[in-house]
N, C-alpha and C positions, 0 to 999 in steps of 0.2 A: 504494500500500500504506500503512495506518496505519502511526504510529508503535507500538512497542510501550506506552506507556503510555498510548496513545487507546483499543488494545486493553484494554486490564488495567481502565482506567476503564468501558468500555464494558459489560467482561464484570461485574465486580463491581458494576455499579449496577443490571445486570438480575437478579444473587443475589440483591440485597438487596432488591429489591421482587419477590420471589417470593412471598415469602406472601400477601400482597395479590391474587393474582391465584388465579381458580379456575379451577381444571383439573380436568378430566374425570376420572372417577372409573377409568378406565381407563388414564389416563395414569400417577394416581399409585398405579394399584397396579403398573405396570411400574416406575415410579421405586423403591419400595419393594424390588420384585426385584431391583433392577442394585444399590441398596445392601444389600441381605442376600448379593448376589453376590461383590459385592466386598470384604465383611469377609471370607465365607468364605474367598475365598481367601489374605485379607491375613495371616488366619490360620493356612492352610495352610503358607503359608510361613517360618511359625516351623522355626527350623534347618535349613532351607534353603540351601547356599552364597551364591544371588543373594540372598535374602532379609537373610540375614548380611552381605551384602556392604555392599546398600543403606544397613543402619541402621549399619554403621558409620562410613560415608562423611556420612551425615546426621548423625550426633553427634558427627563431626570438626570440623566447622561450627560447634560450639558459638555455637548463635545462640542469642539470648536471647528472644525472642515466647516464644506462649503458646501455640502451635502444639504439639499431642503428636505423640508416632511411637507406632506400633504397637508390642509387641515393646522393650521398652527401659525404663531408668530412669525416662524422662519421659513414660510412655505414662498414661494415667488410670487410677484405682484400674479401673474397669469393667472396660476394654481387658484391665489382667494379670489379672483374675480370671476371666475368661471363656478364657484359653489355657489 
């Protein structure tokens, strides 16, 4: 088994040459769908108890990156406009 950070290396060097590669036009428009899927729901879940739960457990964290959350003070101007 990798270590976890051969993993984390492994998986974030094939993000990051994603764009570089072309993919089927079918590919990206299900990719398109799984992320319109999952905003919807990420949105659904405004005032939600798990959904509530999640972001406060994440903003207890007070971590400092540049990483937003949905739903919260440090989400992007988009993100709260669109709830």
């Amino acid at each position: 088994m990798n270590a976890p950070s051969s993993i984390i290396s492994t998986a974030s060097t094939f993000v990051a040459q994603a764009p570089g590669r072309a993919y089927p036009e079918d590919v990206a428009q299900l990719a398109r769908m799984c992320l319109a899927d999952w905003y919807g729901v990420a949105l659904g879940a405004r005032g939600e108890p798990a959904g509530e739960a999640v972001r406060r457990l994440v903003e207890a964290w007070r971590t400092r990156g540049r990483a937003r959350l949905l739903h919260s003070v440090h989400s992007s101007k988009i993100v709260r406009r669109s709830a």
